[in-house]
C-alpha positions in Angstrom: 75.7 -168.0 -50.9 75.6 -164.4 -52.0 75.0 -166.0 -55.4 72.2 -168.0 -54.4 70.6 -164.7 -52.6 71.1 -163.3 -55.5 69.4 -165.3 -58.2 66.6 -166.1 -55.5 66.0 -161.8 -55.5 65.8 -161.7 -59.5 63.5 -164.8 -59.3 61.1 -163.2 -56.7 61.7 -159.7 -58.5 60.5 -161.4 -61.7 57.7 -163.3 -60.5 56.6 -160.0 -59.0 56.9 -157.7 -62.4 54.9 -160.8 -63.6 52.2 -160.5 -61.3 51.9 -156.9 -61.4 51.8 -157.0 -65.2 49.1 -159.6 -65.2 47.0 -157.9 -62.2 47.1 -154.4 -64.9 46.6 -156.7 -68.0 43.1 -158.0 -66.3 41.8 -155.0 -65.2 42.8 -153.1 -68.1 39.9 -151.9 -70.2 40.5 -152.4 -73.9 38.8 -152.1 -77.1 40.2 -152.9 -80.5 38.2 -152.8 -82.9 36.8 -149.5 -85.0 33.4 -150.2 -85.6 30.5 -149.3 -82.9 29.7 -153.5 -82.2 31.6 -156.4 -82.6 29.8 -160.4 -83.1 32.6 -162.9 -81.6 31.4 -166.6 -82.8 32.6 -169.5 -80.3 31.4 -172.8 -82.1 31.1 -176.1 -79.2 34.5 -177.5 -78.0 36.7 -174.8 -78.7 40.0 -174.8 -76.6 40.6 -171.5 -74.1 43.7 -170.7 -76.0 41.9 -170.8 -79.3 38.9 -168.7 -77.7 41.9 -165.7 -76.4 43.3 -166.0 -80.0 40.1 -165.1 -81.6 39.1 -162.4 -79.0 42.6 -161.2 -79.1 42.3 -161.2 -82.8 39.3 -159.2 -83.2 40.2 -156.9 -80.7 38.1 -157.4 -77.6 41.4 -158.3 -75.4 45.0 -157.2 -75.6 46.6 -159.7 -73.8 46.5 -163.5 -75.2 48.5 -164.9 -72.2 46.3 -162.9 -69.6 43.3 -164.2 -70.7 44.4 -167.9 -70.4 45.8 -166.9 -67.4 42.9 -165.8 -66.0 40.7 -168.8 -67.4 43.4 -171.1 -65.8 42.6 -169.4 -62.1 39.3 -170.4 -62.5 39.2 -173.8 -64.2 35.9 -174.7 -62.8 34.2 -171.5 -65.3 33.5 -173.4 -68.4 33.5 -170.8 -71.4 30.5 -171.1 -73.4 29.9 -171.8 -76.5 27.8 -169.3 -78.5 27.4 -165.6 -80.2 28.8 -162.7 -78.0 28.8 -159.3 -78.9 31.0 -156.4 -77.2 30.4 -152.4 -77.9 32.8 -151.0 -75.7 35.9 -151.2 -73.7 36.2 -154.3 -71.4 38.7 -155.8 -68.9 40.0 -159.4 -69.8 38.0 -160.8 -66.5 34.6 -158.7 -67.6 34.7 -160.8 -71.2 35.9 -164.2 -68.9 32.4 -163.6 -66.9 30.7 -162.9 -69.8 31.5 -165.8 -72.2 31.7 -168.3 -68.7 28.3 -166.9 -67.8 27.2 -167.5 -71.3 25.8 -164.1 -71.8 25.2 -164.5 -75.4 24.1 -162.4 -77.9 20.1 -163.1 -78.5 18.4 -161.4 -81.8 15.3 -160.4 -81.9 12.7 -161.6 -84.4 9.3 -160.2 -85.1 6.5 -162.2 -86.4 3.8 -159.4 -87.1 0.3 -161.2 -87.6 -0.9 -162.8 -90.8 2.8 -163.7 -91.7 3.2 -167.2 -93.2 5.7 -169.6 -92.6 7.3 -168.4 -95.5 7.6 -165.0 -94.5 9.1 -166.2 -91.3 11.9 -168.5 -92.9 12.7 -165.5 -95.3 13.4 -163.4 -92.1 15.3 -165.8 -90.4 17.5 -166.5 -93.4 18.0 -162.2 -93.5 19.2 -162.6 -89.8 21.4 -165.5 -90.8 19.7 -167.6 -87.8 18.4 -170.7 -89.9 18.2 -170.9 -93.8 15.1 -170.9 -95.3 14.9 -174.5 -96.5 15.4 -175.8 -92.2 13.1 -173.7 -91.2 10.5 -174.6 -93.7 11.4 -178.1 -93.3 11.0 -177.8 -89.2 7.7 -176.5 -89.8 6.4 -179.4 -91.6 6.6 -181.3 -88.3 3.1 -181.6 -87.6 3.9 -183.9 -84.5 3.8 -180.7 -82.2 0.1 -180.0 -83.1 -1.4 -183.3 -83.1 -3.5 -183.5 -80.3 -5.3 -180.7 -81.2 -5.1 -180.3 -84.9 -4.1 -184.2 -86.2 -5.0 -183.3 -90.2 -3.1 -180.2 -90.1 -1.0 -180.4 -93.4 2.0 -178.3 -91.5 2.3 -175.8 -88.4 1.2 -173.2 -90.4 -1.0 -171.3 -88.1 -0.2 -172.4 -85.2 3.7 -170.4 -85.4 1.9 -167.5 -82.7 2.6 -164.1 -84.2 4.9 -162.0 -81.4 8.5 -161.0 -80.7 11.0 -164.1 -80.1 14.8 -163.9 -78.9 16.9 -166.6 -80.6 20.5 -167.2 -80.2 22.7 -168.0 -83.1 22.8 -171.5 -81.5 18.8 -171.5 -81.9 18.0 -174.5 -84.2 14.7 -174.4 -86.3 13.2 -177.2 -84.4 13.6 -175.4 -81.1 12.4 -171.8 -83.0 9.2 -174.0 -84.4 9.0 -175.5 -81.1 9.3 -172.3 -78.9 6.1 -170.5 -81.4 3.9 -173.1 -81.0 3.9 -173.2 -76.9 3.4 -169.4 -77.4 0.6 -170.3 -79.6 -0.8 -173.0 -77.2 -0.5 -170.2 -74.3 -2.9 -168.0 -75.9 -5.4 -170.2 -77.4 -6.0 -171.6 -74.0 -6.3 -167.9 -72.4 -8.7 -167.2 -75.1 -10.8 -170.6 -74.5 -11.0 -169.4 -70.8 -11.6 -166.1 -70.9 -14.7 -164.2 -70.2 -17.0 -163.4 -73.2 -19.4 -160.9 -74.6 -23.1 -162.3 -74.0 -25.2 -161.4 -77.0 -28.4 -161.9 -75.2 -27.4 -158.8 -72.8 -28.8 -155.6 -73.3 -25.6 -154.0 -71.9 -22.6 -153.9 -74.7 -19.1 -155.4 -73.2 -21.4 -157.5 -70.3 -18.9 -160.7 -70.2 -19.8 -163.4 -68.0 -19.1 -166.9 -69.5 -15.9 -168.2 -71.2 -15.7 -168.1 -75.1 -15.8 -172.0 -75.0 -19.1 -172.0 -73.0 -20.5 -168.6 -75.0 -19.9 -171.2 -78.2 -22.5 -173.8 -76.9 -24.9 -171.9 -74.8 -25.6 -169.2 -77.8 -25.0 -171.5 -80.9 -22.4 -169.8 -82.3 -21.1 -170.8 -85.5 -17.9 -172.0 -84.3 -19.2 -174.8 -82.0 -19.8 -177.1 -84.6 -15.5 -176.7 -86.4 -12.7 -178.2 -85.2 -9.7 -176.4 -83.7 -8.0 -176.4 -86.8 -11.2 -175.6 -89.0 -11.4 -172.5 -86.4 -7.4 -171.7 -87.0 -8.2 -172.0 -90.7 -10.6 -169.7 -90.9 -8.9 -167.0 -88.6 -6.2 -166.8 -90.7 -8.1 -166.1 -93.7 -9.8 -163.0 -91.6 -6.3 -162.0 -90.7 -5.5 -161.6 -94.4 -8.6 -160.2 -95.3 -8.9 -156.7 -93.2 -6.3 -155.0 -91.0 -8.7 -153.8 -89.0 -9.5 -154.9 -85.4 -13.2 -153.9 -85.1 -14.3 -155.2 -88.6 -12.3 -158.8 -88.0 -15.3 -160.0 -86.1 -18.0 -159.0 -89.1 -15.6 -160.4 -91.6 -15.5 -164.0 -89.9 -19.4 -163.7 -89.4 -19.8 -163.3 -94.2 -17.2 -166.6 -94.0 -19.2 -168.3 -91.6 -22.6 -167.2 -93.8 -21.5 -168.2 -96.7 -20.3 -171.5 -95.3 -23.4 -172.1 -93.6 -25.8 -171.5 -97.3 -22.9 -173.7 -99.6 -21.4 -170.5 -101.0 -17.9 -170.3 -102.5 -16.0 -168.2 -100.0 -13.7 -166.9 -102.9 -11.1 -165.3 -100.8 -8.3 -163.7 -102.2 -5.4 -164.5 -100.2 -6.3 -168.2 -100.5 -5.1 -168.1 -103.7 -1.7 -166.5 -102.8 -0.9 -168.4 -100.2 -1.8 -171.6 -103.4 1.1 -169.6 -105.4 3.6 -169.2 -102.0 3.3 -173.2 -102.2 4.1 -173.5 -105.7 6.9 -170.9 -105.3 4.7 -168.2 -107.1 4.2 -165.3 -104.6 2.6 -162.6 -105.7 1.3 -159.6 -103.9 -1.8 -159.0 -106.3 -3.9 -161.7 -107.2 -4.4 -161.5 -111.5 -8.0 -162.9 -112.6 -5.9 -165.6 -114.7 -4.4 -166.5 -111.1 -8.2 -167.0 -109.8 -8.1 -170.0 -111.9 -4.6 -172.0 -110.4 -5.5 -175.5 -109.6 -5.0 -176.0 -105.7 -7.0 -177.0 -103.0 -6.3 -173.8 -101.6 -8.5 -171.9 -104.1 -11.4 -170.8 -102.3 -12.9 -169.5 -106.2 -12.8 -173.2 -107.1 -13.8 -174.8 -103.8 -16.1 -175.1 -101.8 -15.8 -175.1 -98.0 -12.6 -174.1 -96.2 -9.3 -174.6 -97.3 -7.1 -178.2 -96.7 -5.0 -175.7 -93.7 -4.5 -172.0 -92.2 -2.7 -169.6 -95.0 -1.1 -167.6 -92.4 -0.6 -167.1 -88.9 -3.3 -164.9 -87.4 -3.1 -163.1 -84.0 -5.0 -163.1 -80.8 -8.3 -160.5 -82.1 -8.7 -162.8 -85.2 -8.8 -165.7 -83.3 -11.2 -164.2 -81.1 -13.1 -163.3 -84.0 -13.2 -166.7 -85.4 -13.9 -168.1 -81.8 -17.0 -164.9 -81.6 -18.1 -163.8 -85.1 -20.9 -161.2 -85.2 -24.4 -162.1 -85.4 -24.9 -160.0 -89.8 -26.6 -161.2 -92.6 -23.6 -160.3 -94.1 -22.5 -162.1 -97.3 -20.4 -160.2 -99.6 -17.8 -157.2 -99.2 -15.3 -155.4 -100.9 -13.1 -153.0 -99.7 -13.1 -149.1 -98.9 -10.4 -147.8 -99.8 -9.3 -146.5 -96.8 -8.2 -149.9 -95.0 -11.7 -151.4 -93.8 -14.6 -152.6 -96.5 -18.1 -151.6 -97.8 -20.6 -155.2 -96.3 -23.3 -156.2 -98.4 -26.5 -158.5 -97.6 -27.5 -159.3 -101.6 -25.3 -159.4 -104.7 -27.0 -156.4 -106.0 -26.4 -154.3 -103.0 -22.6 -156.1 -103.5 -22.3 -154.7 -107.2 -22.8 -151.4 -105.8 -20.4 -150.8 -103.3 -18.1 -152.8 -106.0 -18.4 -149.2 -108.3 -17.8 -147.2 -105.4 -14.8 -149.1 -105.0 -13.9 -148.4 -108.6 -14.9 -144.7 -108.1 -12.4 -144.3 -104.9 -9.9 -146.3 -107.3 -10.3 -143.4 -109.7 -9.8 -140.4 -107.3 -13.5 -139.9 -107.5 -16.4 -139.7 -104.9 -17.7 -143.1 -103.3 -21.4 -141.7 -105.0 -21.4 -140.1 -108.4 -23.0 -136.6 -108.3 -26.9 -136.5 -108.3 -28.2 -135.6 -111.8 -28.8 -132.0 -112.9 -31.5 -130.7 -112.8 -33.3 -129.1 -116.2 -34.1 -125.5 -116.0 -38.0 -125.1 -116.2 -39.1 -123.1 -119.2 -41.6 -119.8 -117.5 -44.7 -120.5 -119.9 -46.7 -118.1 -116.9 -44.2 -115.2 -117.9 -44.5 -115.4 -121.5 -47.9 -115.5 -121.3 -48.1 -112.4 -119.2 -46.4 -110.2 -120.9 -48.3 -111.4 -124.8 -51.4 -110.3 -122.6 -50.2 -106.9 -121.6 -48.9 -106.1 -125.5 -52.8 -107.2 -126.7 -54.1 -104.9 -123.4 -51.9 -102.1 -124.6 -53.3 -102.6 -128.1 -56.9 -102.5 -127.5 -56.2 -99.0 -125.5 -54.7 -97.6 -128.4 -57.1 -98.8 -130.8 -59.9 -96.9 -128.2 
């Protein structure tokens, strides 16, 4: 009996020492690992005790067997799959909750306005959230535009320029996906909201939506399509940097369109070359020439698609372009442009561009003028030297 009472002590004894060790294994705070961060990967269907061997591995828990232990107290917690990232010291039930709450880890992208979809996959493949080739390949699912763009060649355009938070889980359909609701979203705020009225003699006045400001005051825009509208934004978006000149830009595109002109933009021809794999951040005369329907020095009209994603103001400025006679301009050298009404005017601001190029003044330097011979002066003083004579002579 004594025996039994004995073994039945050490038994209790030892569950005890157990319990206790657990209870301070759990709310022990721990941390591992040297550098300031660490990423902890879970892929779908991983077991708990693989998912403590990996976090005791990389240093986020000491304790395998109290980590499992935990998870087994509270079966119905399902740990989630996903990224997670730990920076500091954490008990074994604070990383439970985390990975059971699926708390993971979310990067941030940025899509800065007038980036192409090329731009975008390149980023994504830095972050190590999609490869270049998905994303591209995502975004040539033209299915999410349809109803209000059916010819668009690819969702170029329509991937809304902001700041996104995508999990390692993200795939490129959802990321395509998740940019063109954003895009959606603000195109409709920007059909609905109040607009400038040009017939006001009070700058700012804004009493009619942009849709309705389109057909009551003939703007230019009333007569294009959405994607015709998105196409041309984009090419103001790559043309000037500059939120107050965005609206004068769209109104030469719309001129020119309007007379039959060659709109002979720039950045339609890079965006040519970023299809055929050729980007290039200067455009070379030779390169004017590439053979694309993108080449706005070749062809007429606007180009087959957008060739970049533009933002809310040159959307705006495509949706309300300013009333100009503008035709031509050429750029400043200080981030905005010089805006011409004839070629010959055009030509001129093109050497003060050349002149700013060369460190000089935007004018040259009026001409000197000649220093005027003083014929009075001479004249004078022969007549006083004959005067003086004739005295003498007396």
């Amino acid at each position: 009996m004594r025996r039994l009472v004995f073994v039945i002590v050490i038994f209790l004894a030892a569950v005890a020492a157990s319990a206790a060790w657990v209870r301070s294994e759990i709310e022990r705070p721990y941390r591992g690992y040297s550098q300031a961060q660490i990423f902890v990967e879970i892929p779908r269907g991983t077991p708990r005790w693989n998912i403590a061997e990996v976090l005791q591995k990389d240093g986020v828990i000491h304790s395998r067997m109290a980590f499992i232990l935990l998870s087994k107290w509270h079966r119905r917690g399902v740990l989630q799959a996903g990224e997670y990232m730990f920076d500091r010291p954490m008990t074994p039930r604070e990383v439970y909750a985390q990975i059971a709450g699926g708390h993971i880890y979310m990067h941030t992208v940025i899509v800065p306005e007038g980036w192409t979809m090329f731009d975008i996959a390149n980023e994504l493949a830095k972050q190590g959230l999609s490869s270049k080739e998905d994303f591209l390949r995502a975004a040539q699912d033209t299915s999410l535009v349809k109803d209000i763009a059916p010819q668009a060649p690819s969702l170029e355009g329509f991937l809304f320029p902001s700041t996104y938070q995508f999990s390692r889980n993200t795939t490129p359909e959802e990321m395509v996906a998740t940019m063109v609701k954003e895009f959606r979203e603000e195109w409709g705020k920007l059909q609905n909201e109040p607009a400038e009225d040009p017939s006001s003699d009070s700058p700012g006045l804004k009493n009619t939506s942009a849709k309705q400001k389109m057909t009551d005051f003939a703007s230019p825009a009333a007569k294009f399509s959405v994607a015709q509208i998105v196409t041309l934004a984009s090419l103001v978006e790559r043309e000037t940097p500059q939120p107050t000149e965005r609206p004068i830009v769209a109104s030469v595109f719309y001129n020119r369109l309007k007379l039959g002109l060659r709109l002979q933009c720039d950045p339609t021809v890079q965006y040519a070359l970023d299809l055929e794999g050729k980007p290039t951040p200067k455009v070379t005369p030779d390169e004017l020439l590439v053979s694309s329907d993108y080449n706005t020095y070749r062809h007429r009209g606007l180009p087959p698609g957008p060739i970049a994603n533009p933002g809310d103001a040159s959307l705006r400025a495509a949706l309300e372009p300013a009333r100009t006679k503008y035709l031509y301009f050429v750029a400043n050298g200080s981030g905005g442009h010089f805006f011409a009404r004839t070629l010959a005017e055009h030509n001129r601001n093109v050497q003060k561009y050349r002149r700013i190029l060369a460190g000089l003044p935007p004018e040259p330097p009026p001409p000197a003028r000649r220093r005027a011979r003083s014929v009075r002066k001479h004249s004078t003083t022969k007549h006083r030297v004959v005067v003086k004579k004739a005295q003498n002579h007396s």
